[in-house]
Backbone as a ProteinNet text record, in pm:
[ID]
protein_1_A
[PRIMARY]
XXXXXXXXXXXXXXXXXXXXXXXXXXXXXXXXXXXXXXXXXXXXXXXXXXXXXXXXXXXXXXXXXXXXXXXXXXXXXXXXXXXXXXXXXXXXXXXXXXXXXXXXXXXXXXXXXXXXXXXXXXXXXXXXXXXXXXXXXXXXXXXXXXXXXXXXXXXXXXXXXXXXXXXXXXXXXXXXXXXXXXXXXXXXXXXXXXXXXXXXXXXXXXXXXXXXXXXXXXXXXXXXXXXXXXXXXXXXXXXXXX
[TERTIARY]
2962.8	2845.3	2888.4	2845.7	2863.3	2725.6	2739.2	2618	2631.8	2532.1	2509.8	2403.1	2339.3	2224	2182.6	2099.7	2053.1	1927.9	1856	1699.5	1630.6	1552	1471.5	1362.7	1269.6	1177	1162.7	1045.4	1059.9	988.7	865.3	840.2	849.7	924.5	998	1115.7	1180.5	1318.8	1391.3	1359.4	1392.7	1313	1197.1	1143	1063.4	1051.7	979.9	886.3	834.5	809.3	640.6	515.9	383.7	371	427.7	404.4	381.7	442.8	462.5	352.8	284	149	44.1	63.8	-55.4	-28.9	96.3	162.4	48.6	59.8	3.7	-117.5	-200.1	-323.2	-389	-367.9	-402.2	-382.7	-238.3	-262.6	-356.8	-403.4	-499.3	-579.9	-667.5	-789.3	-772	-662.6	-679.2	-736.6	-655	-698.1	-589.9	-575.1	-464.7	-364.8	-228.8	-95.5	-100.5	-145.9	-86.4	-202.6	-351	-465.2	-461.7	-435.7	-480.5	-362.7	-258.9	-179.6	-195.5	-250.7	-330.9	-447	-527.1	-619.1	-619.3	-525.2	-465.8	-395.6	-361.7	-265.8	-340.1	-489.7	-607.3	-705.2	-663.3	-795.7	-743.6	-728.8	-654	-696.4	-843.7	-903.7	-947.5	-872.1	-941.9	-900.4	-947.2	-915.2	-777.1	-716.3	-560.4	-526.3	-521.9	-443.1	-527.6	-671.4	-664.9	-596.7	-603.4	-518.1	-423.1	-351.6	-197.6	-168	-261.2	-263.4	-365.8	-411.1	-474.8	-581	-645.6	-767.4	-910.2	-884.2	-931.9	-897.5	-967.1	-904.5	-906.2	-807.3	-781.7	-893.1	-1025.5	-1118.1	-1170	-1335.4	-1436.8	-1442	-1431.1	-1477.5	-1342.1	-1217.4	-1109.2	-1148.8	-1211.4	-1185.7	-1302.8	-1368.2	-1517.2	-1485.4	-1464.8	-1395.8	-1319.2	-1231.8	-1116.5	-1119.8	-1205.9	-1261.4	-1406.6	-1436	-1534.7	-1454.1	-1339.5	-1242.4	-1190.2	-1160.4	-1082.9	-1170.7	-1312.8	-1398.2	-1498	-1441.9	-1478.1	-1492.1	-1621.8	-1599.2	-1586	-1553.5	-1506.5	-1316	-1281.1	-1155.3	-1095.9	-1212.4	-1166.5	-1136.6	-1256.6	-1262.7	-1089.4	-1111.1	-973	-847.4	-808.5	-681.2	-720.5	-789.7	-764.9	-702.8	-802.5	-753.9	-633.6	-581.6	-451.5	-321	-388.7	-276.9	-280.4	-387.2	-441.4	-455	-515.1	-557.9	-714.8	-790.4	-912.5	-1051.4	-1163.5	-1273.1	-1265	-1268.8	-1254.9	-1363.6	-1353.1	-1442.5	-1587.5	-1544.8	-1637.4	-1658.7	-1830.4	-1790.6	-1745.2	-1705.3	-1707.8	-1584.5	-1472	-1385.4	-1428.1	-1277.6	-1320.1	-1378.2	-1420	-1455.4	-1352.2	-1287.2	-1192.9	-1157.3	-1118.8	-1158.4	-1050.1	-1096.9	-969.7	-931.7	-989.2	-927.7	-846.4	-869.7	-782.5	-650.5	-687.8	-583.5	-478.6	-512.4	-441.8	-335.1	-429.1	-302	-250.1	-262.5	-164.6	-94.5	-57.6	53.6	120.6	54.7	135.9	215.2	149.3	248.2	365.9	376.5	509.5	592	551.3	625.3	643.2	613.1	699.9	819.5	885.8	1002.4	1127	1223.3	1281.1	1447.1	1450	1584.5	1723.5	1815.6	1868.5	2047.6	2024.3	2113.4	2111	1968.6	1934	1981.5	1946.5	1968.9	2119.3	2156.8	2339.7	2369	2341.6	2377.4	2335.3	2258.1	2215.6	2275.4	2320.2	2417.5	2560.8	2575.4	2749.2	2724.4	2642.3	2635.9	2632.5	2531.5	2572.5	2663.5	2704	2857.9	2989.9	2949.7	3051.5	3034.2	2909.1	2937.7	2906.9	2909.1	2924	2819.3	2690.6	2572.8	2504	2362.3	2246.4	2125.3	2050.4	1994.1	1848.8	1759.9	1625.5	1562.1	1437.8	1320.1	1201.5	1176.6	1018.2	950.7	817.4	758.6	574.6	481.3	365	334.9	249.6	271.9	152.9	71.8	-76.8	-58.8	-146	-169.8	-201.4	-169.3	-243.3	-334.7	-476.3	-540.8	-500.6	-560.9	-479.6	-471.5	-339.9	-325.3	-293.5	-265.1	-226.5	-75	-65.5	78.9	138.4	118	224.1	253.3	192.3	135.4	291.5	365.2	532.6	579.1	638	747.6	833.1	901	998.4	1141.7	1150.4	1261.9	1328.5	1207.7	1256.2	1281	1233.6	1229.4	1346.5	1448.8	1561.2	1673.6	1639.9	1699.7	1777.7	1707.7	1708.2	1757.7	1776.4	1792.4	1663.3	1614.6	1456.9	1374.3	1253.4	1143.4	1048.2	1020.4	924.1	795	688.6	548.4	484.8	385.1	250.7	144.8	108.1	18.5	41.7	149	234.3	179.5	194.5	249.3	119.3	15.7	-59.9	-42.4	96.3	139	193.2	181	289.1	325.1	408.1	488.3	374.7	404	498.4	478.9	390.3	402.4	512.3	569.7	685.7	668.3	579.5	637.2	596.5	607.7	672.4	802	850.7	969.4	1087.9	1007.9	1066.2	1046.1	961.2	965.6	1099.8	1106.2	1220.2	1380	1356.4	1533.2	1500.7	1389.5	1364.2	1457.3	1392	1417.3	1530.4	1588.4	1720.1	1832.7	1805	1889.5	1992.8	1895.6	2008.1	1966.5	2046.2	1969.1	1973.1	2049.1	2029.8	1977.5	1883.6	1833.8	1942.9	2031.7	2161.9	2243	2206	2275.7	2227.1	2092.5	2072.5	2024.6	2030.4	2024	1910.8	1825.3	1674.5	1695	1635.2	1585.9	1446	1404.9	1255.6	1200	1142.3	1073	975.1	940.3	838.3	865.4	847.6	882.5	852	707.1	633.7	722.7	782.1	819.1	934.4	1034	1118	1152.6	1061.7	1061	1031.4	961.3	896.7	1035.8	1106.8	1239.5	1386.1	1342.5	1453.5	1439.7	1258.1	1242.6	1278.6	1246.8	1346.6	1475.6	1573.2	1700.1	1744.4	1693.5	1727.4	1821.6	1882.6	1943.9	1919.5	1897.9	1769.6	1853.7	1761.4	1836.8	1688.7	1641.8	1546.5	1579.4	1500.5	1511.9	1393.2	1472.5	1364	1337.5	1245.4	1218.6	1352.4	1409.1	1491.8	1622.5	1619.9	1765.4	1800	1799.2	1865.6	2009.1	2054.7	2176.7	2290.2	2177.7	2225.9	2186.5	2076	2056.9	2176.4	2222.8	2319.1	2480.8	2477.8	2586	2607.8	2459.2	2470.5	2508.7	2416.8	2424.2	2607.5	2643.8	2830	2896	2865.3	2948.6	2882.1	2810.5	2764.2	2804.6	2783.8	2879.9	3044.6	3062.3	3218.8	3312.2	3182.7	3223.6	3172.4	3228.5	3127.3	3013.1	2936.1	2834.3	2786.5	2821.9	2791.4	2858.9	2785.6	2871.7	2867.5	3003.4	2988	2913	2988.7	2967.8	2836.2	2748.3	2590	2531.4	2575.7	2534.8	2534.6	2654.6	2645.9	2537	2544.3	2461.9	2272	2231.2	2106.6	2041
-133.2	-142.9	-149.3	-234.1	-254.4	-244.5	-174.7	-149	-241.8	-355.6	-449	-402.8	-286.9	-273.5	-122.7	-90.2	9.2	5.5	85.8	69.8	194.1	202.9	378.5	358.8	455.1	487.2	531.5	556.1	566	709.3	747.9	893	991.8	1121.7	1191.6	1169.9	1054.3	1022.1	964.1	879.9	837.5	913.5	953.5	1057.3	1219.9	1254	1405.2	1362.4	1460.4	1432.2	1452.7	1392	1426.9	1496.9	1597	1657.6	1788.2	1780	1929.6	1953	1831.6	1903	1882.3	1802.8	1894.3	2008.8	2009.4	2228.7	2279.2	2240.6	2341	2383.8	2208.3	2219.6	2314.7	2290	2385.5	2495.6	2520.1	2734.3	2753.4	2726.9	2735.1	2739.4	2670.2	2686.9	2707.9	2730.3	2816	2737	2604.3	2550.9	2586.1	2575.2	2561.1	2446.1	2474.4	2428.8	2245.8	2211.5	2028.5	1979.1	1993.6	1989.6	1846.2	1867	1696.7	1597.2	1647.8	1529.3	1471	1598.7	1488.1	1438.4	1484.1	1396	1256.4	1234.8	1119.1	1019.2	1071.7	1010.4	958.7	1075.3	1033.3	953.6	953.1	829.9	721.8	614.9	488.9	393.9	403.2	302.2	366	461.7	514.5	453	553.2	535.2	532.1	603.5	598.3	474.3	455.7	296.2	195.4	208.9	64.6	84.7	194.8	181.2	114.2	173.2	148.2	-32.3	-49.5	-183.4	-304.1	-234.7	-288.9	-362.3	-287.9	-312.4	-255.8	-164.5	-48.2	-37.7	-27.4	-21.8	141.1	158.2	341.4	346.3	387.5	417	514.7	530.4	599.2	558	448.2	421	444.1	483.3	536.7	677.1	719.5	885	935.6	898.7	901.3	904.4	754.4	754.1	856.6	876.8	937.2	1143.5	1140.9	1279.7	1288.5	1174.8	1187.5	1205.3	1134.5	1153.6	1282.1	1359.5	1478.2	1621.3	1535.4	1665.5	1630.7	1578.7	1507.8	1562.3	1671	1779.3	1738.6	1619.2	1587.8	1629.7	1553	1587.9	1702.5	1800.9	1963.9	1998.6	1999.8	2040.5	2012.4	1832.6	1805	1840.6	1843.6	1930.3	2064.6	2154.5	2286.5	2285.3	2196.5	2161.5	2113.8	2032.3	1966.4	2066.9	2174.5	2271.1	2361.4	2411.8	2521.3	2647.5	2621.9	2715.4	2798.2	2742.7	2797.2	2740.3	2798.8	2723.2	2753.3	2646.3	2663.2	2784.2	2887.2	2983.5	2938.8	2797.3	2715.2	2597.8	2524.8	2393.9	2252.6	2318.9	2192.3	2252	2133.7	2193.2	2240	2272.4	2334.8	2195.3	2221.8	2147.3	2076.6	1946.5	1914.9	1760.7	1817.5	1698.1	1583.4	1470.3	1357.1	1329.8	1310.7	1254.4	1378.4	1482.5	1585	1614.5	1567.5	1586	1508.4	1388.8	1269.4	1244.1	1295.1	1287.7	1419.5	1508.4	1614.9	1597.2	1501.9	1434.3	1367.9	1281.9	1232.3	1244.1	1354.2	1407.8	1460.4	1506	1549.8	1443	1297.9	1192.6	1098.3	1170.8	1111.8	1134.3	1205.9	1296.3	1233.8	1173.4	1144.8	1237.5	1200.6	1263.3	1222.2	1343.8	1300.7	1270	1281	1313.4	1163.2	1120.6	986	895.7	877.6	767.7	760.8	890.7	894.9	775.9	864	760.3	643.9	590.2	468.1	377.2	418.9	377.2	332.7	419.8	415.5	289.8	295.5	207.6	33.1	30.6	-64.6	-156.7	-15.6	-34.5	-86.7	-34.6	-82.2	-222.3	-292.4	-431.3	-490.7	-394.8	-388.8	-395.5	-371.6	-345.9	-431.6	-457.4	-484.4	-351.3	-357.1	-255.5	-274.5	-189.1	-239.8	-121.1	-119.3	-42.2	-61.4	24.3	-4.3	55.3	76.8	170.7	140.1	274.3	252.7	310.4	230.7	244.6	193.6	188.3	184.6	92.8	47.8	-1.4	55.2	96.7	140.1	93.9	177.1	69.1	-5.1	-109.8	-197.4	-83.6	-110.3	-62.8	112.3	175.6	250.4	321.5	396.3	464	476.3	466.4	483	322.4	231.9	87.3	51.7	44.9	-11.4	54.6	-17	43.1	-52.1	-102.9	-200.7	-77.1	-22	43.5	107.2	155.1	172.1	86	-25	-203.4	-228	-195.2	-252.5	-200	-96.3	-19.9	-87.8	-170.5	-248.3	-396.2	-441	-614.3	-669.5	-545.5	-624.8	-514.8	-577.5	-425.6	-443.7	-418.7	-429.8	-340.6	-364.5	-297.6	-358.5	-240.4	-241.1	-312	-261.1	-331.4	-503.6	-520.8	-657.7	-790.6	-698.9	-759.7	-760.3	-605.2	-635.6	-567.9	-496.5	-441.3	-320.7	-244.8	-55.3	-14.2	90.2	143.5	272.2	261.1	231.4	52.1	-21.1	-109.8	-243.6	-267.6	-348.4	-460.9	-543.7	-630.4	-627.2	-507.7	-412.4	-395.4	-373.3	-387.4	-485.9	-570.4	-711.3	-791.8	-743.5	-830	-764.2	-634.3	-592.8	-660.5	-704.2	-752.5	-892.4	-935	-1102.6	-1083.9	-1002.4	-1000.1	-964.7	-861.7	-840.4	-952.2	-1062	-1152.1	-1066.5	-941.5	-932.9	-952.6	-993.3	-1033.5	-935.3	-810.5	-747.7	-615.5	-543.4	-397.3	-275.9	-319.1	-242.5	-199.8	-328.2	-361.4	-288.2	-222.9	-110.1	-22.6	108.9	260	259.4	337.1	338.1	485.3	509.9	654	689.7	761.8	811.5	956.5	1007.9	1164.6	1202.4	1054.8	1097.9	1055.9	1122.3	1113.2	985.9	972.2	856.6	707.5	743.5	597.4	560.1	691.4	665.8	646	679.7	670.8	540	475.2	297.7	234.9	282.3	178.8	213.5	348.2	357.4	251.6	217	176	44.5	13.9	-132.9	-177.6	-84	-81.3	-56.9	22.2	66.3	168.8	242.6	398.8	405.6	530.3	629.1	789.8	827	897.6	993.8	1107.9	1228.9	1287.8	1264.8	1301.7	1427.9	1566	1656.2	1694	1810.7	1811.9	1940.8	1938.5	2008	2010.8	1862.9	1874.2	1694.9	1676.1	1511.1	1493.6	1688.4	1623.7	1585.5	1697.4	1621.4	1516.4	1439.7	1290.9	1213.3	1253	1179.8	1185.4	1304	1306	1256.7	1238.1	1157.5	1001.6	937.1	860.2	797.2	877.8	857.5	813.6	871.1	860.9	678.2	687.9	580.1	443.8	472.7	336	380.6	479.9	468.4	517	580.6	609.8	718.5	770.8	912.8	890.2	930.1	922.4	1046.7	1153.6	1272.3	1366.9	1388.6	1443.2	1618.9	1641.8	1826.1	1895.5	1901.2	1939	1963.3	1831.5	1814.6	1951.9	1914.7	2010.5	2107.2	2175.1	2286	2417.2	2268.4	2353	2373.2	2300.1	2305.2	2450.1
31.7	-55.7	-201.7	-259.9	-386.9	-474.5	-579.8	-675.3	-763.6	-801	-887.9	-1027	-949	-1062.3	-1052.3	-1153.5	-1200.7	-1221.7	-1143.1	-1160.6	-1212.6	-1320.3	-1348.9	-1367	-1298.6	-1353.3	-1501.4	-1573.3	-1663.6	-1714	-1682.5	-1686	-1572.3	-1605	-1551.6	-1485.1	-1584.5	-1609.1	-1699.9	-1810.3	-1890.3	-2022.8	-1958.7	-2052.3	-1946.4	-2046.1	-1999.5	-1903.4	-1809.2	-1660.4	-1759.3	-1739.9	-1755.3	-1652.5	-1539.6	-1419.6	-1482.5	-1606.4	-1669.3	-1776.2	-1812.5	-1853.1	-1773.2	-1671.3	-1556.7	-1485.9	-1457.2	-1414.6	-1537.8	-1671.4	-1753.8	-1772.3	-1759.7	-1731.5	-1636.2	-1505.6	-1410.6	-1396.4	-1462.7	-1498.4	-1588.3	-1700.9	-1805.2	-1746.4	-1679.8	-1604.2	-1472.2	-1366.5	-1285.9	-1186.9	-1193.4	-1105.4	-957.2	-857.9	-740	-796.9	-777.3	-841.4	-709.1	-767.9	-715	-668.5	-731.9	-710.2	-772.4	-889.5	-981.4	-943.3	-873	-825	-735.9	-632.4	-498.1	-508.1	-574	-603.8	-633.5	-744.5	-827.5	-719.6	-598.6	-513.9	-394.9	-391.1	-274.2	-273.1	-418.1	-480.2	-471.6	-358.5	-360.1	-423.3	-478	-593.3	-679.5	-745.3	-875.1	-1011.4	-1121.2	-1247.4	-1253	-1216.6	-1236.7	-1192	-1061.8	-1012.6	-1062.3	-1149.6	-1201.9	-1327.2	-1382.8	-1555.4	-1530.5	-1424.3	-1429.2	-1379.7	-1343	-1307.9	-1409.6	-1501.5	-1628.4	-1589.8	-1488.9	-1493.7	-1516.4	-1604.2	-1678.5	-1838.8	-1933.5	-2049.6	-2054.8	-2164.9	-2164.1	-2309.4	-2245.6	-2360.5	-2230.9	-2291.1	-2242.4	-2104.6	-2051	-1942.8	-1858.3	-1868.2	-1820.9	-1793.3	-1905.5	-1987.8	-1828.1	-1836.8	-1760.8	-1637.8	-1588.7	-1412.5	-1375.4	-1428.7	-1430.6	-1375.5	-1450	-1473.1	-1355.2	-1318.4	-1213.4	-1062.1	-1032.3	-992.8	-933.9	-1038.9	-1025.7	-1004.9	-1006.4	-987.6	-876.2	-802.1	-664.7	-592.3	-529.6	-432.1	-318.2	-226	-145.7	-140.4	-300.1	-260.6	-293.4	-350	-403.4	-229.4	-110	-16.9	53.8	44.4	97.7	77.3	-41.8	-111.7	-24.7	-17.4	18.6	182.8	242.7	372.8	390.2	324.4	343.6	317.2	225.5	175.7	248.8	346.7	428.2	321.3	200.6	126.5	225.2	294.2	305.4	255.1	286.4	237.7	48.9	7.1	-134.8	-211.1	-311.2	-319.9	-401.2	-467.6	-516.9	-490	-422.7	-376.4	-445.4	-617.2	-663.2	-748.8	-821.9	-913.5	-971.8	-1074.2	-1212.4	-1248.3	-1436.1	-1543.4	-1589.1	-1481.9	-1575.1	-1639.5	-1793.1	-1876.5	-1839.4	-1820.2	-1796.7	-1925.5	-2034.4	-2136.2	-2242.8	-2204.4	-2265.8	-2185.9	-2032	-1958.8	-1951.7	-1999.8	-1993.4	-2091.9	-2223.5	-2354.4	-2305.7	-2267.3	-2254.8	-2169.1	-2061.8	-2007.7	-2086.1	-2196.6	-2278.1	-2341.5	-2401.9	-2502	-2468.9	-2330.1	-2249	-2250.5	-2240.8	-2171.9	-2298	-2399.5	-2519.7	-2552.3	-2479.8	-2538.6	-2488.9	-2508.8	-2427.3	-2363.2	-2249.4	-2177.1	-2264.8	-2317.6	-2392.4	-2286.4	-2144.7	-2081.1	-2031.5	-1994	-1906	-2020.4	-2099.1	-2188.6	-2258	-2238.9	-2254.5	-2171.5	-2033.9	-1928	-1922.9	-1938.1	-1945	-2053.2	-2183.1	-2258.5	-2223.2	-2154.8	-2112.3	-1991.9	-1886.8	-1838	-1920.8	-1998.1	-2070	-2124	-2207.1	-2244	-2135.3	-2038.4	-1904.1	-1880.8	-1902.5	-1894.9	-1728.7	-1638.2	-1529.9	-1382.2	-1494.4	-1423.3	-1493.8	-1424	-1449.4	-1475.8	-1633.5	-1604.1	-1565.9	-1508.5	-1498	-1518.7	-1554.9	-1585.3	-1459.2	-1378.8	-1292.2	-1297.9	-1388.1	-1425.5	-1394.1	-1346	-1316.7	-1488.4	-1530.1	-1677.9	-1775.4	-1874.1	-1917.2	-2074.8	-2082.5	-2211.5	-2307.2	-2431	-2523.4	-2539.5	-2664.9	-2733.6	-2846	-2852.1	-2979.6	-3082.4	-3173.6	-3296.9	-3292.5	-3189.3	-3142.9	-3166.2	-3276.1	-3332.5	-3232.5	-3060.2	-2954	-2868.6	-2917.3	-2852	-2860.4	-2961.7	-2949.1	-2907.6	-2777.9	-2656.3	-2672.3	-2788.9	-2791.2	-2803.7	-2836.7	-2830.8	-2719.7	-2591.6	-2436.6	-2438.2	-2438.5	-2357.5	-2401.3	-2513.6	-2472.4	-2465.8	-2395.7	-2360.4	-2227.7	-2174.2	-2032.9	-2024.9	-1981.2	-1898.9	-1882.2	-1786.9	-1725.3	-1711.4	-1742	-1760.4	-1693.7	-1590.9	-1467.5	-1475.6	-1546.7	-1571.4	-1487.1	-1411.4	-1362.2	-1441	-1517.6	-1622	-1635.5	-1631.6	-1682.1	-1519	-1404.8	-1268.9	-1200	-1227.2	-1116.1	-972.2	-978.2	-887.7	-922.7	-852.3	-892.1	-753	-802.4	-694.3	-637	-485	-429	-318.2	-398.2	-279.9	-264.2	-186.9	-153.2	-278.2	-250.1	-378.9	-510.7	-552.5	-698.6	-712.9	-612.8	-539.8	-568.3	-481.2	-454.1	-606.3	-678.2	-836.5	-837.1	-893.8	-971	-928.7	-765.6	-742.2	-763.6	-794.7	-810.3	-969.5	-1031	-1224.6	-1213.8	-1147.6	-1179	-1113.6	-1026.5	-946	-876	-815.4	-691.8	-565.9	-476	-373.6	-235.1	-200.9	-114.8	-192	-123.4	-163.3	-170	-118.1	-52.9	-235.6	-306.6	-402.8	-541.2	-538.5	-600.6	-584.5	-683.6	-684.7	-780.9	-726.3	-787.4	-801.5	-932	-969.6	-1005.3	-971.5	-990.2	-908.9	-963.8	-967.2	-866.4	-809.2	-723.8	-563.8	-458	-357.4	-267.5	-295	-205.6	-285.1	-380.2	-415.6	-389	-393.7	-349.8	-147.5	-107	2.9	43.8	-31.1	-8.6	-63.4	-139.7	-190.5	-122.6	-26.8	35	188.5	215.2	342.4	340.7	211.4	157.7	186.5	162.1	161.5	20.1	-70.8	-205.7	-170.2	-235.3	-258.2	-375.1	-368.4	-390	-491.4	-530.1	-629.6	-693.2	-627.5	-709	-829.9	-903.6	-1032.1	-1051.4	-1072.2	-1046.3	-1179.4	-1259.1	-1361.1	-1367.8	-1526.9	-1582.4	-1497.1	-1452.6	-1327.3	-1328.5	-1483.3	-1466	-1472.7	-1502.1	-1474	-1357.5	-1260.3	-1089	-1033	-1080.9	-1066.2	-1153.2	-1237.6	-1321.7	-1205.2	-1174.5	-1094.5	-982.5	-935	-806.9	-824.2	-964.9	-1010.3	-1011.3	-1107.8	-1141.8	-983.4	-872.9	-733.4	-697.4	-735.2	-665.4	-748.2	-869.9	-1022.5	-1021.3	-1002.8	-1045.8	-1129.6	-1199.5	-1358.3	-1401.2	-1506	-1556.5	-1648.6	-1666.3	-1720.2	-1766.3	-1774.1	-1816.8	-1896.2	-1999.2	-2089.9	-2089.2	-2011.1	-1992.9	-2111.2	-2205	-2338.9	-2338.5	-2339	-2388.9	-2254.3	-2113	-2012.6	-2059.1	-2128.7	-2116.1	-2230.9	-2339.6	-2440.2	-2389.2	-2245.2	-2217.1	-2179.5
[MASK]
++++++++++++++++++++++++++++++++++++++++++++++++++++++++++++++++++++++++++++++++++++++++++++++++++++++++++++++++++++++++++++++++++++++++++++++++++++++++++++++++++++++++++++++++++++++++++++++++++++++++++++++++++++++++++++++++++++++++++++++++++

């Protein structure tokens, strides 16, 4: 097996995980710990998967769906069931705001990994790889102090957006764009990184290898990373001062 390419996700790996301001959200109000993620994941046509697929603008009518969504007493009931928490003690969620919730993911996932992008440098520099970006990922509104993402973007070779395609992960040809853009032609031939399970599980069924990126632990994705390129990519030093 030979590695031709390099594939990352981009939040809760190239930057701060937004997982960590919904952890926060839900202690604050007391909601049950992985409530707004399954939700977000049960809603197969919601606000979320059209943002991310830009068919939603991120205004009021995002802010709105979104939050109608997450206070869905169908899927308050279901989350409890699925977790075997019990009959929920209230039949409807908490009060919770989508558009407060949303920038407060954001603001987590502005930050970037100063370990990932080491690595991702050195790769560069090696000359040796192809890099790629595959990210489920939103539009600003116009004129928007966060709207330029030219400085991730070239960070990369090829930058594979949802918004852009029409397609997000985890479905196969989201997939299959990214080895179209990168010109490789077996799945075998790259190592995908990303934070979330269901996606990596769709790119391992592919024939990707695969690589979990957990929160406050990129530098054992980095290490897994190094066995698989060849090379080091990690700088002890920086480890050790974390």
């Amino acid at each position: 097996m030979t590695i031709k390419a390099c594939l990352f996700d981009i939040g809760g790996v190239v930057v701060r995980s937004p997982m960590i301001g919904i952890a926060e959200y839900e202690q604050e109000l007391g909601i049950p710990a992985g409530y707004i993620n399954y939700t977000i994941a049960a809603t197969k046509k919601g606000a979320w998967q059209k943002l991310e697929r830009n068919e939603i603008p991120l205004n009021h009518i995002f802010y709105d769906e979104f939050t109608s969504d997450l206070r869905n007493p169908t899927m308050w009931k279901a989350f409890h069931a699925a977790k075997k928490l019990g009959t929920p003690a209230t039949p409807n969620p908490p009060a919770i705001h989508g558009e407060t919730l949303f920038w407060r993911m954001m603001a987590k996932s502005r930050e970037f990994d100063p370990l990932m992008v080491n690595a991702i440098e050195k790769l560069r520099k090696s000359g040796k790889f192809r890099l790629g970006a595959l990210t489920n990922d939103y539009k600003h509104p116009e004129n928007h102090p966060h709207a330029d993402t030219s400085a991730l973007r070239a960070m990369f070779d090829v930058f594979v957006s949802s918004t852009e395609s029409g397609m997000r992960k985890p479905e196969e040809g989201f997939y299959r764009l990214a080895m179209e853009k990168l010109g490789v032609k077996e799945p075998s031939e790259i190592v995908f990184l990303d934070d979330i399970g269901t996606n990596l599980k769709a790119a391992k069924a592919l024939g990707f290898n695969v690589i979990r990126v957990e929160i406050g632990k990129s530098h054992e994705a980095i290490e897994q990373l190094e066995k698989y390129v060849g090379m080091s990519l990690l700088d002890k030093v920086t480890v050790s001062k974390l």
